[in-house]
N, CA, C and O atoms as a Tinker XYZ file with bonds, in Angstrom:
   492  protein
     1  N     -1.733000  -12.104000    2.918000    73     2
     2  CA    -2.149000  -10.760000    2.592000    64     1     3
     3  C     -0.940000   -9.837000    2.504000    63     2     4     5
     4  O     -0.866000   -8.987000    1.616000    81     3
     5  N      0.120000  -10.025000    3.535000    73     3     6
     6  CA     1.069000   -8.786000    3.591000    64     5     7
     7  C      2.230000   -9.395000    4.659000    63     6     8     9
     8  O      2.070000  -10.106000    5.651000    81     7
     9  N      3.470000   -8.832000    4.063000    73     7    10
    10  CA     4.805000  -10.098000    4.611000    64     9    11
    11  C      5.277000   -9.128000    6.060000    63    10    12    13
    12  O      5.922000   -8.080000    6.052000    81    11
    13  N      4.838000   -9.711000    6.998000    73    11    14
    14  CA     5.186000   -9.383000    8.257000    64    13    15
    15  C      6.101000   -8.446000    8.801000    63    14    16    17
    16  O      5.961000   -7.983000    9.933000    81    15
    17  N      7.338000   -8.051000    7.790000    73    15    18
    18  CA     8.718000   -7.721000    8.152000    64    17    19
    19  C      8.427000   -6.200000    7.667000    63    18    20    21
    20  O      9.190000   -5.267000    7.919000    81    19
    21  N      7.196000   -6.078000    6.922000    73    19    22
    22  CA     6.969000   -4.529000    6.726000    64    21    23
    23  C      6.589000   -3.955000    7.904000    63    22    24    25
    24  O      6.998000   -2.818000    8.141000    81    23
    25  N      5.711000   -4.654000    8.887000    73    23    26
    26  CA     4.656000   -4.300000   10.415000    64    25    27
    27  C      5.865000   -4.281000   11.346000    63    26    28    29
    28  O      5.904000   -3.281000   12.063000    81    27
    29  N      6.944000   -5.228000   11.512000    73    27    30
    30  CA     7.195000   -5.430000   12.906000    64    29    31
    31  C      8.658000   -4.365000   12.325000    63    30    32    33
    32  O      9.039000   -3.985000   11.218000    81    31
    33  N      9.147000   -4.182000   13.737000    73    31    34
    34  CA    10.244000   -3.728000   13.695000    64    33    35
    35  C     12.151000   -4.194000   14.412000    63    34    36    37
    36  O     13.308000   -3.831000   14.201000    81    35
    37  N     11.483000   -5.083000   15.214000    73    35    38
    38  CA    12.709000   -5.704000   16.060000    64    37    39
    39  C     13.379000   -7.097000   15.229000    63    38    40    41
    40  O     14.208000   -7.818000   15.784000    81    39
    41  N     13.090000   -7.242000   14.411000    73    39    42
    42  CA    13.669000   -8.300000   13.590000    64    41    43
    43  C     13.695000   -9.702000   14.152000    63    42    44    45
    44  O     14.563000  -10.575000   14.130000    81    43
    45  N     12.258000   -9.642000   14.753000    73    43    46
    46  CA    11.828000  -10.985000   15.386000    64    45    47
    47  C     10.993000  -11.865000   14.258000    63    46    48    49
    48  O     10.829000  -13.084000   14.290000    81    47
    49  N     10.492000  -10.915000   13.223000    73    47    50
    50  CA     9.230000  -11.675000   12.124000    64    49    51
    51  C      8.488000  -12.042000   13.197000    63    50    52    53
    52  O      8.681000  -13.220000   13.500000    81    51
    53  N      7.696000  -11.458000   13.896000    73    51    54
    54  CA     6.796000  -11.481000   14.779000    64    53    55
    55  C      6.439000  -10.222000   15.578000    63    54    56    57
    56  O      7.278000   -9.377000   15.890000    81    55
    57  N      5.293000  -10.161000   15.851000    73    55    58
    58  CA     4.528000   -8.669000   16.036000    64    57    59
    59  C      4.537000   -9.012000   17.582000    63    58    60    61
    60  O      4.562000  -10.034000   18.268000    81    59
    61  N      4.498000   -7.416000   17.819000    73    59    62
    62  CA     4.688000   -7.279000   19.403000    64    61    63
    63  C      3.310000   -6.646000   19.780000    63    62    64    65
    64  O      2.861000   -5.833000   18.972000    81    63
    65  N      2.571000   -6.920000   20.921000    73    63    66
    66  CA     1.657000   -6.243000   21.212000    64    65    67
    67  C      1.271000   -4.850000   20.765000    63    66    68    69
    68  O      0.136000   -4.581000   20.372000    81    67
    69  N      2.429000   -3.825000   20.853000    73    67    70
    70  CA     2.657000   -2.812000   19.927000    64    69    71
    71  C      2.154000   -2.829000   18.705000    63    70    72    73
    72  O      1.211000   -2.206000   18.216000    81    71
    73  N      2.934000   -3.663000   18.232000    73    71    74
    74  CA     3.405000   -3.480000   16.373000    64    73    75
    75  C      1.908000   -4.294000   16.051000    63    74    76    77
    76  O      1.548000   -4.066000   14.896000    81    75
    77  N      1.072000   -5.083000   16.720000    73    75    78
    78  CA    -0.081000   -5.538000   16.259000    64    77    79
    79  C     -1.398000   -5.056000   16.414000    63    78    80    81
    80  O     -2.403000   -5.535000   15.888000    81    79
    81  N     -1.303000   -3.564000   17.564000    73    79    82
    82  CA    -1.959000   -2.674000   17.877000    64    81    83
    83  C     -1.922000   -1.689000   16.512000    63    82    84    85
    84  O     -2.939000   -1.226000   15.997000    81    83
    85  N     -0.791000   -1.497000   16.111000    73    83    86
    86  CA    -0.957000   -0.319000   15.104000    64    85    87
    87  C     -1.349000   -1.164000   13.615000    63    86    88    89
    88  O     -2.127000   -0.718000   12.771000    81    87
    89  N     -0.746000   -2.252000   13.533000    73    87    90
    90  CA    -1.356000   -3.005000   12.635000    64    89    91
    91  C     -2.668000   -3.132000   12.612000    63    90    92    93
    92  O     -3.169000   -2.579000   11.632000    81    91
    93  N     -3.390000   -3.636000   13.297000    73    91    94
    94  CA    -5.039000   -3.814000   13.405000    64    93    95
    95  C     -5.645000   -2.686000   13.810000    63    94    96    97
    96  O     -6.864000   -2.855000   13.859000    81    95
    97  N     -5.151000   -1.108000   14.263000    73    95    98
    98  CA    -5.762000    0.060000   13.558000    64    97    99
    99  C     -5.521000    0.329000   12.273000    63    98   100   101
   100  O     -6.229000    1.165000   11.712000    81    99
   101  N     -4.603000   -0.251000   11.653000    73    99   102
   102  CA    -4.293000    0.423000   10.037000    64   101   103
   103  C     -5.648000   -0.464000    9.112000    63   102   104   105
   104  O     -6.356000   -0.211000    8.138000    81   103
   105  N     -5.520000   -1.329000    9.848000    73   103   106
   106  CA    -6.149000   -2.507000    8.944000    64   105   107
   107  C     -7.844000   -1.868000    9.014000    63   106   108   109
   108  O     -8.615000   -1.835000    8.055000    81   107
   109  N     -8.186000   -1.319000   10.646000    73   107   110
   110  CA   -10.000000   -1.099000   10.664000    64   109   111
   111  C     -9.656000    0.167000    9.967000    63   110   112   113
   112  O    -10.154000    0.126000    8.842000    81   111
   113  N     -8.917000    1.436000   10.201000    73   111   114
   114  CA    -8.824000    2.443000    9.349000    64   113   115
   115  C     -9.478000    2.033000    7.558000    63   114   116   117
   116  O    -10.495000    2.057000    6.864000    81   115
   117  N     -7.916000    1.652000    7.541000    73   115   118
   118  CA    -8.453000    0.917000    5.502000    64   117   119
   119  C     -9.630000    0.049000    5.437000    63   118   120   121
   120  O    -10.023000   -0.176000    4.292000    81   119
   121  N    -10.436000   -0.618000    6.614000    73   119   122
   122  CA   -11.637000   -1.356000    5.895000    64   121   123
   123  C    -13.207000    0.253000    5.650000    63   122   124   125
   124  O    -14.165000    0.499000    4.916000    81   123
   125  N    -12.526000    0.814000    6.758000    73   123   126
   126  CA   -13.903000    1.712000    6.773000    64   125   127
   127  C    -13.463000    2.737000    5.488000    63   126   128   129
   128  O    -14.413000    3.289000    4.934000    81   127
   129  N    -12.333000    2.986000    5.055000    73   127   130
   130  CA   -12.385000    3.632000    3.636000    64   129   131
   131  C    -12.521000    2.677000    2.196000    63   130   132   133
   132  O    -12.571000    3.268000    1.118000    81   131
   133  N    -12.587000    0.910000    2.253000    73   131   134
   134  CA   -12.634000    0.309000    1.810000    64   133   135
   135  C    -14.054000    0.648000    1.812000    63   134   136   137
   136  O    -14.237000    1.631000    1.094000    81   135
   137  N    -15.101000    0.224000    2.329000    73   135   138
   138  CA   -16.432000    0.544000    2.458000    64   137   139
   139  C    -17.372000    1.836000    1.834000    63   138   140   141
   140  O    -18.403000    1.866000    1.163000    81   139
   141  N    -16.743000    2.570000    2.236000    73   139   142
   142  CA   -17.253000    3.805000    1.876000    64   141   143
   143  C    -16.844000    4.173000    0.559000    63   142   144   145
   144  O    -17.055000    5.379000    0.428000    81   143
   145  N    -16.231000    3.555000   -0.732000    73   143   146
   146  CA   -15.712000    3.549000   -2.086000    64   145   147
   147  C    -16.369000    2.248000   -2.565000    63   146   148   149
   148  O    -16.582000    2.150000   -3.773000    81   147
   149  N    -16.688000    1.314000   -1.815000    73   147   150
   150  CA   -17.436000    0.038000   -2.693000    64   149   151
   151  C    -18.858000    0.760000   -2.309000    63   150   152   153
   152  O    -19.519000    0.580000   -1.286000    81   151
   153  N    -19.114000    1.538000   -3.302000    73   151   154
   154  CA   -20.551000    2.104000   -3.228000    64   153   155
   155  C    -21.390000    1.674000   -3.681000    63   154   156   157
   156  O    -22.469000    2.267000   -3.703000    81   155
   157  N    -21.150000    0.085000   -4.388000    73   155   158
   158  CA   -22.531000   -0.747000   -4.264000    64   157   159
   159  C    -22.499000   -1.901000   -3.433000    63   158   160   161
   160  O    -23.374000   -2.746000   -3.623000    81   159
   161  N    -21.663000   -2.084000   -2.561000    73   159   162
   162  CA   -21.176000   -3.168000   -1.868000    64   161   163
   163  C    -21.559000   -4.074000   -2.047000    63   162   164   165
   164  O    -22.442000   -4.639000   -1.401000    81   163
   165  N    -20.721000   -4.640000   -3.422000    73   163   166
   166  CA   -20.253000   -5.781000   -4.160000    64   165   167
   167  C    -19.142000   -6.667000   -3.261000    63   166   168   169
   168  O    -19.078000   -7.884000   -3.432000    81   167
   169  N    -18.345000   -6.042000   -2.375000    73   167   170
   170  CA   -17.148000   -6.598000   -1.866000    64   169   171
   171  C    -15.921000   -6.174000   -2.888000    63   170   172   173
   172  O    -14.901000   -6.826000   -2.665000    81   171
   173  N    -15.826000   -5.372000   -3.791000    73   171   174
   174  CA   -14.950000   -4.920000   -4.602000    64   173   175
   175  C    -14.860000   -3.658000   -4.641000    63   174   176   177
   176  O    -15.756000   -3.106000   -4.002000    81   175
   177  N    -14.059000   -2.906000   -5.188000    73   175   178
   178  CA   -14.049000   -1.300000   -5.996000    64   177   179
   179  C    -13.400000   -1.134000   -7.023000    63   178   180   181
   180  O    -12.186000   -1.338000   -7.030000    81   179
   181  N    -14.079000   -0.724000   -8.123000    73   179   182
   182  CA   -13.633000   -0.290000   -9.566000    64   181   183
   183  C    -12.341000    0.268000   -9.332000    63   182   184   185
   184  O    -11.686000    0.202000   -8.291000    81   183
   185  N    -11.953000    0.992000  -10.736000    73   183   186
   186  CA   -10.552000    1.440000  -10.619000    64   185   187
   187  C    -10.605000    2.566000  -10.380000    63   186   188   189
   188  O     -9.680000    3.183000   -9.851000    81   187
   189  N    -12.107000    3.252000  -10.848000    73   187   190
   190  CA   -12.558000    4.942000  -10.047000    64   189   191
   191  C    -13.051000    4.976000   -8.612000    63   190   192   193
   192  O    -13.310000    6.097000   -8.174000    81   191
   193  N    -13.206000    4.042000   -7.889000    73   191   194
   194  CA   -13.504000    4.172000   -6.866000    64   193   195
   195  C    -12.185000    3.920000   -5.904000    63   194   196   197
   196  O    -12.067000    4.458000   -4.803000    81   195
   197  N    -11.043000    2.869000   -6.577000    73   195   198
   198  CA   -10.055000    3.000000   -6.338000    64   197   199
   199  C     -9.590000    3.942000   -5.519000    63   198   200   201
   200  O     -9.318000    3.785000   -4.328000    81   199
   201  N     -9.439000    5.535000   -6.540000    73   199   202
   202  CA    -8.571000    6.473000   -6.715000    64   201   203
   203  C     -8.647000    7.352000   -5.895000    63   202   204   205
   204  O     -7.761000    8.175000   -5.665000    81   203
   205  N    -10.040000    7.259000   -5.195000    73   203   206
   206  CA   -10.717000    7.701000   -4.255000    64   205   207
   207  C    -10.481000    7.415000   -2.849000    63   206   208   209
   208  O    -10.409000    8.105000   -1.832000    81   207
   209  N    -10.370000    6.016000   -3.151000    73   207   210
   210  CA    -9.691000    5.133000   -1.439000    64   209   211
   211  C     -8.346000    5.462000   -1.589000    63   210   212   213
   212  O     -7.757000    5.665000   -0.528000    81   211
   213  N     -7.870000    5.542000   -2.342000    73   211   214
   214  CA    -5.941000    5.778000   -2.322000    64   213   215
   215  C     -5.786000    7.300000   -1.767000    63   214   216   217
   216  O     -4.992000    7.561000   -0.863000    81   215
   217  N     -6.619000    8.295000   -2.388000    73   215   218
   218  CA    -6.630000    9.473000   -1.858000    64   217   219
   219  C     -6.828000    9.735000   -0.749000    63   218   220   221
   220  O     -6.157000   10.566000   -0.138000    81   219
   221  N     -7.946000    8.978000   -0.171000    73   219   222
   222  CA    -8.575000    9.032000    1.092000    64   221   223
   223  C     -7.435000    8.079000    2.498000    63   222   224   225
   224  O     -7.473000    7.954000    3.722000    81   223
   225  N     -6.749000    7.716000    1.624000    73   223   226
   226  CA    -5.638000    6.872000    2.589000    64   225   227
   227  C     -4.601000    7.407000    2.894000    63   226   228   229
   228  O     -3.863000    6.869000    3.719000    81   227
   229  N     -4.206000    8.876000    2.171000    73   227   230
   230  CA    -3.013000    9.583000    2.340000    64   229   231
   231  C     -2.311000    9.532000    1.088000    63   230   232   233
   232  O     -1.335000   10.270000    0.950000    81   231
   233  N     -2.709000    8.671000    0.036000    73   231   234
   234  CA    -1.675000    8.430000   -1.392000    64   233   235
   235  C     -2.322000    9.371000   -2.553000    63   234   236   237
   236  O     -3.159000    8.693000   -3.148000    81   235
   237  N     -2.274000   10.141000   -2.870000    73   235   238
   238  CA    -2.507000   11.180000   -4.188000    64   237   239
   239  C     -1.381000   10.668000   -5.375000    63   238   240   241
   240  O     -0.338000   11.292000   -5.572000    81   239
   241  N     -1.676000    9.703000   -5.969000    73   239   242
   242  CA    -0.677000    9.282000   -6.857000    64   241   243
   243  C     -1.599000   10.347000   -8.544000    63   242   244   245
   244  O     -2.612000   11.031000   -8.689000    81   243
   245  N     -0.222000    9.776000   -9.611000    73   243   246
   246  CA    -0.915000   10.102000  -10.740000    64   245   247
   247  C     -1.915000    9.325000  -11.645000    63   246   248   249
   248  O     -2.626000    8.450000  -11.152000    81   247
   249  N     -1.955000    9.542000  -12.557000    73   247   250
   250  CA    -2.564000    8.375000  -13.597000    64   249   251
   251  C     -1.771000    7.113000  -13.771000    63   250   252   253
   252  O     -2.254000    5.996000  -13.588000    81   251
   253  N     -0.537000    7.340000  -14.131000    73   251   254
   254  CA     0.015000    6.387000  -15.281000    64   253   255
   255  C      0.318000    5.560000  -13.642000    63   254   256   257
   256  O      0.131000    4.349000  -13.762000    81   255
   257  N      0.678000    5.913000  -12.385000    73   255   258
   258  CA     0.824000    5.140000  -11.224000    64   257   259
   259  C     -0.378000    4.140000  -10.769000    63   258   260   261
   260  O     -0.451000    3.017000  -10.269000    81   259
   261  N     -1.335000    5.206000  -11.235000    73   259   262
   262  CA    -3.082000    4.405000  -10.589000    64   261   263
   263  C     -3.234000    3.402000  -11.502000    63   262   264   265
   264  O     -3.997000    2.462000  -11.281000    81   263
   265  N     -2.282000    3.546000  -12.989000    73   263   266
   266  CA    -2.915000    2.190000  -14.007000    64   265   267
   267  C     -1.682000    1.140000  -13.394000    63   266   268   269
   268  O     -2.029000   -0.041000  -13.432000    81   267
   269  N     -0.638000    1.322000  -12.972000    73   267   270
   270  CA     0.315000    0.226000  -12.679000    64   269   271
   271  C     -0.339000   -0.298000  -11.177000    63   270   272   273
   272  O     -0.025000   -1.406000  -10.743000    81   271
   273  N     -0.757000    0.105000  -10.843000    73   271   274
   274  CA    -1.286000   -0.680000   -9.045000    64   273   275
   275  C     -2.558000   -1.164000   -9.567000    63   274   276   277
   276  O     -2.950000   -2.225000   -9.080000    81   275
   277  N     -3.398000   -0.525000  -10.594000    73   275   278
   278  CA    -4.539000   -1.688000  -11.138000    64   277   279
   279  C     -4.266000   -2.825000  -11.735000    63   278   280   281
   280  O     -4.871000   -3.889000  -11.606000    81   279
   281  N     -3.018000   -2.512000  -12.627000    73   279   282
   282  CA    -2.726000   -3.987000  -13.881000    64   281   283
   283  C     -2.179000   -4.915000  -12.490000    63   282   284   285
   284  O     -2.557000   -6.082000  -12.602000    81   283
   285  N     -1.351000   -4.655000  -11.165000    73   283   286
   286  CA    -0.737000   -5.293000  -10.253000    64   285   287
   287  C     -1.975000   -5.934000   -9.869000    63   286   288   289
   288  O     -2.079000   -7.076000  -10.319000    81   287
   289  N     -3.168000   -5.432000   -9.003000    73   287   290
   290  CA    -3.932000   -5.587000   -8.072000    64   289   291
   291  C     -5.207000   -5.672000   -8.303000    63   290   292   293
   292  O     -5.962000   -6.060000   -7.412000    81   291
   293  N     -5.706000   -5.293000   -9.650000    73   291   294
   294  CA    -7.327000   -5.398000   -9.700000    64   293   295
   295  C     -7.228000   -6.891000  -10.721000    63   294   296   297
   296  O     -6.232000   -7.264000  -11.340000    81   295
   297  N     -8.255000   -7.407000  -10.678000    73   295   298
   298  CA    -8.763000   -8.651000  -11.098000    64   297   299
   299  C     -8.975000   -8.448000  -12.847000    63   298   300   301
   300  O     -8.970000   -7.333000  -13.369000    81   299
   301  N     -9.142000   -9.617000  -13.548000    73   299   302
   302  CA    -9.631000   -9.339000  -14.829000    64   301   303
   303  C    -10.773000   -8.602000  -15.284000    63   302   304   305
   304  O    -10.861000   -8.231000  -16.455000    81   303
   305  N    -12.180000   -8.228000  -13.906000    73   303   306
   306  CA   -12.605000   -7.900000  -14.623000    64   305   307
   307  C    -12.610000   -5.806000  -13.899000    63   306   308   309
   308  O    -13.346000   -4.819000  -13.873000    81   307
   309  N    -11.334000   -6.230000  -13.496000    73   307   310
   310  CA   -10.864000   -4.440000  -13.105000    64   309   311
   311  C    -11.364000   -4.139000  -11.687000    63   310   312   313
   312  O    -11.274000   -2.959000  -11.349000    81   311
   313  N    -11.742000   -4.776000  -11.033000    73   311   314
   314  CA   -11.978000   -4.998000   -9.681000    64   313   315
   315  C    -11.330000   -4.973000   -8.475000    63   314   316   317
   316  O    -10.836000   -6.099000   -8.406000    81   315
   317  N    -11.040000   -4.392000   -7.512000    73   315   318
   318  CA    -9.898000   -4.694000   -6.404000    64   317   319
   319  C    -10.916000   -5.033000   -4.916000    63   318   320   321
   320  O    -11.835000   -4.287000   -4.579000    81   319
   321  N    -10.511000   -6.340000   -4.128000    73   319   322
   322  CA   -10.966000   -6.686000   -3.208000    64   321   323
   323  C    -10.514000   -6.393000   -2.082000    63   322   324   325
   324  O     -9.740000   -5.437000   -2.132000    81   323
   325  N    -10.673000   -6.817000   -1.081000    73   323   326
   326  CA    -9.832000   -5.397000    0.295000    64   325   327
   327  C     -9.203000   -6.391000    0.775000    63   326   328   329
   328  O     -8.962000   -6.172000    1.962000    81   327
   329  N     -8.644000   -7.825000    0.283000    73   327   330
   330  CA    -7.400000   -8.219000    0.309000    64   329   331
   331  C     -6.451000   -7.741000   -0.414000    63   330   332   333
   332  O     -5.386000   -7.562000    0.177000    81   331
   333  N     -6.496000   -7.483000   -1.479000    73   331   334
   334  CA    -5.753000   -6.753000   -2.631000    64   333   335
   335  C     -5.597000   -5.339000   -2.236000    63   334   336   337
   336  O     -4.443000   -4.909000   -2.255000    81   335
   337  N     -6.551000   -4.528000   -1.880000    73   335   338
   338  CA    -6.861000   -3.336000   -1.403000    64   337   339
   339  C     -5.390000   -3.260000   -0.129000    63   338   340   341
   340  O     -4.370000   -2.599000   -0.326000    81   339
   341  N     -5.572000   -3.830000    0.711000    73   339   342
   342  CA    -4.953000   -4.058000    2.446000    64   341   343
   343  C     -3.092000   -4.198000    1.466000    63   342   344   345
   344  O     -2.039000   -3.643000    1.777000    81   343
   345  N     -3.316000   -4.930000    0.562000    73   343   346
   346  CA    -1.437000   -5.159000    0.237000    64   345   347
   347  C     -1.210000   -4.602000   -0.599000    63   346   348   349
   348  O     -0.015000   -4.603000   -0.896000    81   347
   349  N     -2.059000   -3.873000   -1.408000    73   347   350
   350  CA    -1.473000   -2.399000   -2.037000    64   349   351
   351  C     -1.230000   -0.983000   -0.850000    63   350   352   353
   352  O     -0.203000   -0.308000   -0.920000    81   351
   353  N     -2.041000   -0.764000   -0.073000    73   351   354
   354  CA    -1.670000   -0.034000    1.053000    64   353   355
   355  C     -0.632000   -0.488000    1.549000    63   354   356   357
   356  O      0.396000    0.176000    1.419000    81   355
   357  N     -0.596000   -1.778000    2.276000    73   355   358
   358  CA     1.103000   -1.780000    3.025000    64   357   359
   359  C      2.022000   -1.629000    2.115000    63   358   360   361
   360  O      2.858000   -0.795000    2.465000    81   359
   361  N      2.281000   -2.254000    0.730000    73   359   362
   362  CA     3.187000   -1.839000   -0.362000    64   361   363
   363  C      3.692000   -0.502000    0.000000    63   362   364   365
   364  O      4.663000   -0.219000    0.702000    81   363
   365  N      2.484000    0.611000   -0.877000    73   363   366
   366  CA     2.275000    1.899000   -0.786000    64   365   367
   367  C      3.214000    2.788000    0.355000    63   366   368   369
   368  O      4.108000    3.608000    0.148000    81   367
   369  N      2.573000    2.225000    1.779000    73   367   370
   370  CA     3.653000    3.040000    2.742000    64   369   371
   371  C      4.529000    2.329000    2.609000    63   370   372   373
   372  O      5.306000    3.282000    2.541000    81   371
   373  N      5.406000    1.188000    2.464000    73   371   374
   374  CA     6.371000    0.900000    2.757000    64   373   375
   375  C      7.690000    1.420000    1.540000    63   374   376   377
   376  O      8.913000    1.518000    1.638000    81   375
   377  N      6.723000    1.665000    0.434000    73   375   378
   378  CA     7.564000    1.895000   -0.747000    64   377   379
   379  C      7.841000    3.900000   -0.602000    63   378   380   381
   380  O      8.968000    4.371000   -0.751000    81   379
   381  N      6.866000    4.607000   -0.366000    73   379   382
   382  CA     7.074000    5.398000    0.394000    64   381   383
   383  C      7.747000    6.072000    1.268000    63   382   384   385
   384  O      7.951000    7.285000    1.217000    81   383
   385  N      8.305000    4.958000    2.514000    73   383   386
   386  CA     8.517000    5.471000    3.492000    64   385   387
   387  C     10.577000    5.047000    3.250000    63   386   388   389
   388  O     11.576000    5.556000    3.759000    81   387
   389  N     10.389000    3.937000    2.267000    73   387   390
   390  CA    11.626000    4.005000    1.903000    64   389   391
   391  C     12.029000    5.286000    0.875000    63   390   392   393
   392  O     13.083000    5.877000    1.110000    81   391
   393  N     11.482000    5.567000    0.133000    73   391   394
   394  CA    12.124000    6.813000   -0.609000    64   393   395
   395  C     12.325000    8.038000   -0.080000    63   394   396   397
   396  O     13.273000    8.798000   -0.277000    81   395
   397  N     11.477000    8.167000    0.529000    73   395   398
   398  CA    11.315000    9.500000    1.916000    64   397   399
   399  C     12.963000    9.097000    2.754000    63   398   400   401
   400  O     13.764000   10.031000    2.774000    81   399
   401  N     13.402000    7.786000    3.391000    73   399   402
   402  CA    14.772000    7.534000    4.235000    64   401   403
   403  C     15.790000    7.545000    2.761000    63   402   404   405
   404  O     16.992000    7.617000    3.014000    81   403
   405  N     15.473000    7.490000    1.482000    73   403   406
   406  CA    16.402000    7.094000    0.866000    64   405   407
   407  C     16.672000    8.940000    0.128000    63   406   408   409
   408  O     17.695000    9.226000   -0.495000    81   407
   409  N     15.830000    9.689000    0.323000    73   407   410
   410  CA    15.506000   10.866000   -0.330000    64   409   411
   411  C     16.134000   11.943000    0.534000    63   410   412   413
   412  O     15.339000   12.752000    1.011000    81   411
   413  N     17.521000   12.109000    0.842000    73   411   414
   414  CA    18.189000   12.826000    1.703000    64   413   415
   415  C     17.966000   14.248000    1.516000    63   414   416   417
   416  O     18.108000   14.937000    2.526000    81   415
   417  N     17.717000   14.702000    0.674000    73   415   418
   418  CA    18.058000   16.296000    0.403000    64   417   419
   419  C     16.316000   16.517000   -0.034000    63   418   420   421
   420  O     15.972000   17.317000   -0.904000    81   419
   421  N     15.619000   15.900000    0.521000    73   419   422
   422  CA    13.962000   15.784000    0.258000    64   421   423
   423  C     13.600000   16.493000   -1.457000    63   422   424   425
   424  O     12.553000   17.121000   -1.611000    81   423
   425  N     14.413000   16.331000   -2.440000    73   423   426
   426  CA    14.202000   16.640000   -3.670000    64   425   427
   427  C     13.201000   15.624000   -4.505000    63   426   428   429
   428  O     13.040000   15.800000   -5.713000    81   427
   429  N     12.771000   14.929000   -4.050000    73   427   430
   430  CA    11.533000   13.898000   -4.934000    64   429   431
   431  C     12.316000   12.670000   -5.593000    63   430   432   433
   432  O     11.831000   11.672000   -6.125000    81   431
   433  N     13.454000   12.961000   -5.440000    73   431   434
   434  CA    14.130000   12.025000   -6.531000    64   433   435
   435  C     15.557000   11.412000   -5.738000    63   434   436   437
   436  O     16.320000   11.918000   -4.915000    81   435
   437  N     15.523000   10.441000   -6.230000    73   435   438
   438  CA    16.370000    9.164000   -5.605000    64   437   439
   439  C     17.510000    8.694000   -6.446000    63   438   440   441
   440  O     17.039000    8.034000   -7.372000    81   439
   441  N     18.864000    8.756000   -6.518000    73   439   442
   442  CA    19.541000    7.587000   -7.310000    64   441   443
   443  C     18.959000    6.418000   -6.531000    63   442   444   445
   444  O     18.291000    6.537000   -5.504000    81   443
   445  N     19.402000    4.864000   -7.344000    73   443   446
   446  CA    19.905000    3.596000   -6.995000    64   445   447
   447  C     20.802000    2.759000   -7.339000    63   446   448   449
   448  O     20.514000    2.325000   -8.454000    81   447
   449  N     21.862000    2.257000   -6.895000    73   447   450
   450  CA    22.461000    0.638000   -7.558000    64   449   451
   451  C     21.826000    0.037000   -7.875000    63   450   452   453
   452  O     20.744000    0.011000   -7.289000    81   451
   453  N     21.996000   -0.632000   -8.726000    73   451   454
   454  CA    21.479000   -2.056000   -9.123000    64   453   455
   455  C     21.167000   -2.963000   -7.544000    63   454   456   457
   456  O     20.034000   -3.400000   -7.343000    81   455
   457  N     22.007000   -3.121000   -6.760000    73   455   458
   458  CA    21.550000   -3.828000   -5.449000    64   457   459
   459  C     20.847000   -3.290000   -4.748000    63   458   460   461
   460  O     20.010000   -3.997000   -4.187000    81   459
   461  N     20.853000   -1.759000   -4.444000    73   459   462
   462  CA    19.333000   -0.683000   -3.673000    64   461   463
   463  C     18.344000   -1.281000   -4.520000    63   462   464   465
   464  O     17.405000   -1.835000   -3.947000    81   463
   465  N     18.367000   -1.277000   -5.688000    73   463   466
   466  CA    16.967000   -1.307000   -6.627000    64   465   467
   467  C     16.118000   -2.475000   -6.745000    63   466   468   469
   468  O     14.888000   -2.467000   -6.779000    81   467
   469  N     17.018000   -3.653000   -6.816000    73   467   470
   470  CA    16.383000   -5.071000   -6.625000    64   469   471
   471  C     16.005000   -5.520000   -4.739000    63   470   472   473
   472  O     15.225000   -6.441000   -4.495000    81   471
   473  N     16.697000   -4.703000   -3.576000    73   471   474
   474  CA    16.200000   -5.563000   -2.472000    64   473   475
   475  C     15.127000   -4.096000   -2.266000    63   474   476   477
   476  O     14.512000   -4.068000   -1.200000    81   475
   477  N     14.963000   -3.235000   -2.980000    73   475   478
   478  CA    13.122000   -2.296000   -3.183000    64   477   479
   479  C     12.109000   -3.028000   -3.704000    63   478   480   481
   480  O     10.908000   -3.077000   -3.440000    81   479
   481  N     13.024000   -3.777000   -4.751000    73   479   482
   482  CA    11.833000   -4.441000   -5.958000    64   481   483
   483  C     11.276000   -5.554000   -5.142000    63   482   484   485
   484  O     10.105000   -5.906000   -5.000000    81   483
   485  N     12.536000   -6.097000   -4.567000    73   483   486
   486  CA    12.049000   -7.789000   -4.000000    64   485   487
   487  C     11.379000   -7.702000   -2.678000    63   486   488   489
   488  O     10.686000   -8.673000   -2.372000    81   487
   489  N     11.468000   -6.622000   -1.759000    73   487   490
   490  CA    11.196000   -5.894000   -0.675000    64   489   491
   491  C      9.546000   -6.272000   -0.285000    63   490   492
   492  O      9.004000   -5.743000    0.685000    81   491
């Protein structure tokens, strides 16, 4: 579902009572807004119901962002499941929370190297 090294922090690749406490609140947090957007509870959410759980999660993205995390994460037939759902959220903050440490003068906007840009991409 989601690569460990985003949750923990001591560079063990392994969760500490801590780091698996806040993990498994993030996780019941996002199922009960997962729920409440699959408003026919199919086990999925459209790409409008999506936009709704992303909002409701803290992420207010735009359009042309909400169509790149669908073509990533929703299924062929435009669908996102709350496995897919759960690793677009950790993505989300983690991609986030790096531009925010990388965003010194809090202006919205970031240079990168070529080497910042690929261990974000591969990240």
């Amino acid at each position: 579902m989601f690569c460990l090294d985003h949750n923990q922090r001591d560079g063990t690749a392994k969760l500490g009572l801590i780091e698996f406490h806040t993990l498994w609140t993030k996780i019941q947090i996002y199922l009960e807004i997962f729920k409440r957007y699959d408003s026919d509870n199919s086990g999925t959410m459209s790409t409008h119901e999506m936009r709704g759980a992303l909002t409701e999660a803290g992420f207010k993205l735009n359009s042309e962002v909400l169509q790149l995390i669908v073509s990533r994460y929703a299924n062929s037939e435009y669908a996102i499941d709350f496995d897919c759902f759960m690793g677009c959220l950790i993505r989300l903050e983690m991609l986030f929370k790096m531009f925010k440490t990388l965003d010194k003068h809090d202006s919205g906007k970031i240079e990168l190297d070529v080497l910042q840009w690929v261990c974000l991409a591969l990240n």
